[in-house]
N, C-alpha and C positions, 0 to 999 in steps of 0.2 A: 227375334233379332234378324235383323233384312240382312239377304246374303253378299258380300263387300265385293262379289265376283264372278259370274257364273264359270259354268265348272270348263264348259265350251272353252271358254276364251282360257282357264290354266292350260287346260288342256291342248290348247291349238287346232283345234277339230271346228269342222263348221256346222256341223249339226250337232244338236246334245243325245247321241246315239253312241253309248258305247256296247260292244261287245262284249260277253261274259268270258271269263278265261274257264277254260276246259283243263282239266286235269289227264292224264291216266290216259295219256294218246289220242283225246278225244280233240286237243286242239290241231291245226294244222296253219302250216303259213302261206296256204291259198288263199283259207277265209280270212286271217286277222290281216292280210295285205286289200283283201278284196273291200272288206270294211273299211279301212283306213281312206283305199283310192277313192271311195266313195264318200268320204267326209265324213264318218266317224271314229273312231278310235276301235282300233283292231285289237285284240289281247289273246296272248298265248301262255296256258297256265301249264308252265315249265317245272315243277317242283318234283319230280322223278327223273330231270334232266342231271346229266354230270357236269362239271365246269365247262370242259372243255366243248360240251354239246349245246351249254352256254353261248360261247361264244360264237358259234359258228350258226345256232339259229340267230343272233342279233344280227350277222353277216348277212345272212340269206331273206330276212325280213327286209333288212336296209337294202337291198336288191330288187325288191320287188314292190317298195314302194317307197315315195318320200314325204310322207305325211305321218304323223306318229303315230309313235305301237305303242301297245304297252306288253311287257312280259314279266310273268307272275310266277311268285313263288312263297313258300309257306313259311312262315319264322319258326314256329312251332315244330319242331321236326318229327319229334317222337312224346310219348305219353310215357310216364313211368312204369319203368317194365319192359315198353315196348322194343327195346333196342338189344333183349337177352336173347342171345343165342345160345346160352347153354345148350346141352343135350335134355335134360328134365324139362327146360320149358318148353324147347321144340317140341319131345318128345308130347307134352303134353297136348297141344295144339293139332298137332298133328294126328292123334289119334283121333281128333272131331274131324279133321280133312278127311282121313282115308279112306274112309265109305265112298266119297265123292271121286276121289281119286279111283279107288277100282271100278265106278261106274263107265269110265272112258279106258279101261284099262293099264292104267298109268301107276311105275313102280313110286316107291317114297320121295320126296325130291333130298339132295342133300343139305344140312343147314346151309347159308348164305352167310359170307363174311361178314353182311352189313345187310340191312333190311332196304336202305334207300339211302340217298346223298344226304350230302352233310350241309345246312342251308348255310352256316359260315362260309364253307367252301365256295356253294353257290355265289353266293352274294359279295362275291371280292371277286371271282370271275363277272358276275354280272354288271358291278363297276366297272370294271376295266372297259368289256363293250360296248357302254353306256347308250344301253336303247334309249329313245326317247322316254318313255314313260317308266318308272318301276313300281307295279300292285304288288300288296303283297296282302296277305290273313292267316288267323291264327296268333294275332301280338304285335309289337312292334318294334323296329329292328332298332339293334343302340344307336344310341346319339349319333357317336364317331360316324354310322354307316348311314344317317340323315344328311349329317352335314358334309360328307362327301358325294350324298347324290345332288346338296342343292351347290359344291362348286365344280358339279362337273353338267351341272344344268339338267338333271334328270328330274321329272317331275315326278312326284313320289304320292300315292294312292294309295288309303288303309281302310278293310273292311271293320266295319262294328255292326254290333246286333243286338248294341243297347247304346243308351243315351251316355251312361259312362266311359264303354267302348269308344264312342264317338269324342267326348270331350278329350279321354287320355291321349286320344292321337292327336287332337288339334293342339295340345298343349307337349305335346312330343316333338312338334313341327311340322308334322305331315299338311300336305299342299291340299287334299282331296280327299273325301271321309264319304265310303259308300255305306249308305245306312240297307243292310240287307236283310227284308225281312223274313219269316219262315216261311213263307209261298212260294220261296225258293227254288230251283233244284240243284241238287248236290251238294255240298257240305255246309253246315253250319259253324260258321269259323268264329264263335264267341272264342274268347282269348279272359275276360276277366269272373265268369262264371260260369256252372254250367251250362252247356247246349241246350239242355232242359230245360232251363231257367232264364233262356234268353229267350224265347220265341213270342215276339213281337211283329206281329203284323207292316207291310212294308210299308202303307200309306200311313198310319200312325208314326211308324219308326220316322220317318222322313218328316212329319212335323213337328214331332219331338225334338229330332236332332236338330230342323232345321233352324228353331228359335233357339237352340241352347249352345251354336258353333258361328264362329265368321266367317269360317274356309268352306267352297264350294261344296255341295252335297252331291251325289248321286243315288238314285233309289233304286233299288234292285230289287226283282221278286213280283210274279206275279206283272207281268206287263210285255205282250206280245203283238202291240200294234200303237199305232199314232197316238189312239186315244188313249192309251194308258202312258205315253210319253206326257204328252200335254196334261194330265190331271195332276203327275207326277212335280211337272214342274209350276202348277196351279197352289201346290200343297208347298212350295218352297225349295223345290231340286233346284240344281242345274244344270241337270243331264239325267236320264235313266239307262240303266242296265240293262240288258236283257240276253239271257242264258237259253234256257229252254229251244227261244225261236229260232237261236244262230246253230243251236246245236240239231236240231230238227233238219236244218239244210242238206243239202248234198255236199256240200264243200267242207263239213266236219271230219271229224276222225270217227265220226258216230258209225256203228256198223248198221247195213241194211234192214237187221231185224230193229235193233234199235230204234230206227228211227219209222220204220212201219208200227211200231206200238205209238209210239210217241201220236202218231194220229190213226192210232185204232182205239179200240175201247178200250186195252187197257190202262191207257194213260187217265182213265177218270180217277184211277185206285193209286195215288203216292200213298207210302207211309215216310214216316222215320224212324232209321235206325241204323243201328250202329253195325250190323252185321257184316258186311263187307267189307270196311276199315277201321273200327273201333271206335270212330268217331262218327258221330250224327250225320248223317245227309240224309235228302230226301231223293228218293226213287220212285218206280215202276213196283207194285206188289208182284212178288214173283215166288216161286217154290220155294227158291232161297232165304227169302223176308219172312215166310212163312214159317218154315222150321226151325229160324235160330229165335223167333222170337218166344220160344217155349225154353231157350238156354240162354237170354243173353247175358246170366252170371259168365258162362264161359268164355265168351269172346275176348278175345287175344289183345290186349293195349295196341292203338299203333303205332307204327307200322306193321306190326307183326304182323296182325290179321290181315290186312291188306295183303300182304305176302304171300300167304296161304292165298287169300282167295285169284290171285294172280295166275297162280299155278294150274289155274280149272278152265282159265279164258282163251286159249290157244285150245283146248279139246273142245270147249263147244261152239266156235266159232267155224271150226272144220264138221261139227256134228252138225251145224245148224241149228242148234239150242241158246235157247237165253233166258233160262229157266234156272240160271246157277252163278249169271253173272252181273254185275251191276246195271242197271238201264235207269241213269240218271234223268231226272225230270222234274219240274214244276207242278204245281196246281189247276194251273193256268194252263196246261197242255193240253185241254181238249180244244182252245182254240185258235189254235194253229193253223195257219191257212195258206203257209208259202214255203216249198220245197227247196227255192234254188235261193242265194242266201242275194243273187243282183237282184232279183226278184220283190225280196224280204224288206232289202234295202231303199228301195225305188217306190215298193208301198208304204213306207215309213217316212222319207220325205215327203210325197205329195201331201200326204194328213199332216203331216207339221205347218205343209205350204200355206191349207187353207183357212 
């Protein structure tokens, strides 16, 4: 089924180059302005933000550039379980943390009133300062919050990671359905099955979906240069995503080891797993991948986990270790070849040019 619209033109961007939204402070609003000024669609993956931090990044984006953003957030907040702070559950969790914790010296942390924002919350602040774009993954948000983004002119963007993912959002009313495949890096936001049970490959996903939807595609996963834009939209996109390569840049939230694996050897070794948030993403193999994956009965629902391992990233960021903390990544990251995201950008247009 030929696509009634490329995703360019919902999108208002002039190149079909969007940005991946970064989670976990990894986004910033140098790069999703710097994308944007440059004719692609910027995105800032806000979903640890409070309301009010909400609004005042859509303030600070709409500053810095006038070409649209998108900013992203998870509908899915928590996993069953995930949101108990008893004393027993903590307590439980935490006796897997504390080993790690004494290795930096660091006493118990106390439970937390609330593991992370509430996306309702979110997302009635996030109307209010009605970025131009709203992504979001993990589900899709109710009707009522659809059809206030299409009268308040917000174009609205929903990850899938199967072919029925992709239909329930076109049939939900979403404008924009990113078909993401597992070559991924970072989380895998199935919403109607398994994480496990979704991992479909990106250029399949994206022919799959692209015959079985009217509303613009995007392919994600796997695609860190011109030519994988162009195959992307060869196979029936109308734009490709790309994570890894923006997050590789200097203009990231990514920190310096980070982004030195990202183009060292380690980046040849992703796995997936759940260890660091309870939910599926792919990463960098590291100590930490390595040890829980002999326990991952234990792993803490999210948010919880996440929370815990939150707790370890302020010690080893001061130790100079990243041996205990997430280093989100693609498959695709051995090849990687542009540090500075003008750079990134500038080599991406010209291959589209030609």
């Amino acid at each position: 089924m030929k696509q009634t619209s490329s995703a360019a033109n919902v999108l208002g961007i002039r190149y079909p180059i969007v940005q991946g939204p970064f989670g976990g402070g990894l986004s910033t609003s140098k790069l999703a302005a710097l994308v944007s000024n440059a004719g692609g669609l910027g995105s800032y993956g806000a979903h640890l933000l409070e309301p009010a931090q909400l609004e005042a990044l859509v303030r600070e984006l709409g500053s810095l550039t006038a070409a649209p953003f998108a900013v992203n957030l998870w509908v899915s907040d928590h996993d069953p379980g995930g949101l108990d702070t008893s004393e027993a559950s903590f307590e439980r969790v935490l006796s897997l943390f504390r080993p790690y914790l004494r290795e930096f010296g660091l006493e118990d942390p106390a439970p937390p009133e609330r593991y992370q924002p509430n996306f309702e919350q979110q997302v009635e602040a996030l109307l209010e300062a009605r970025p131009p774009v709203f992504s979001f993954v993990f589900g899709i948000p109710r009707p009522q919050i659809l059809e206030e983004c299409r009268r308040r002119s917000i174009v609205t963007v929903g990850a899938a990671t199967s072919v029925a993912e992709a239909v329930a959002l076109e049939r939900a009313g979403v404008d924009v359905v990113v078909a993401t495949g597992m070559e991924a890096g970072g989380h895998r936001p199935s919403f109607l099955a398994r994480a496990e049970d979704s991992l479909v490959g990106s250029f399949a996903l994206t022919q799959l979906v692209a015959r079985r939807v009217e509303v613009p595609v995007i392919a994600a996963g796997g695609i860190v240069c011109g030519r994988g834009i162009r195959a992307a939209l060869t196979l029936g996109a109308g734009a490709a995503q790309l994570g890894t390569a923006f997050l590789a840049c200097e203009e990231s939230g990514a920190s310096n080891l980070h982004r030195a694996q990202l183009f060292g050897e380690e980046a040849q070794h992703t796995v997936l797993t759940r260890a660091f948030t309870g939910r599926l993403a792919r990463g960098l193999e590291n100590r930490f991948t390595r040890e829980w994956h002999s326990q991952l009965a234990q792993v803490a629902p999210y948010p919880m986990q996440s929370w815990f391992v939150s707790q370890l990233k302020a010690a080893c960021a001061a130790s100079g270790r990243s041996d205990l903390v997430s280093l989100w990544g693609g498959q695709i990251a051995p090849n990687l070849e542009h540090r500075s995201a003008t750079t990134l950008m500038n080599s991406l247009i010209e291959e589209l040019s030609v």
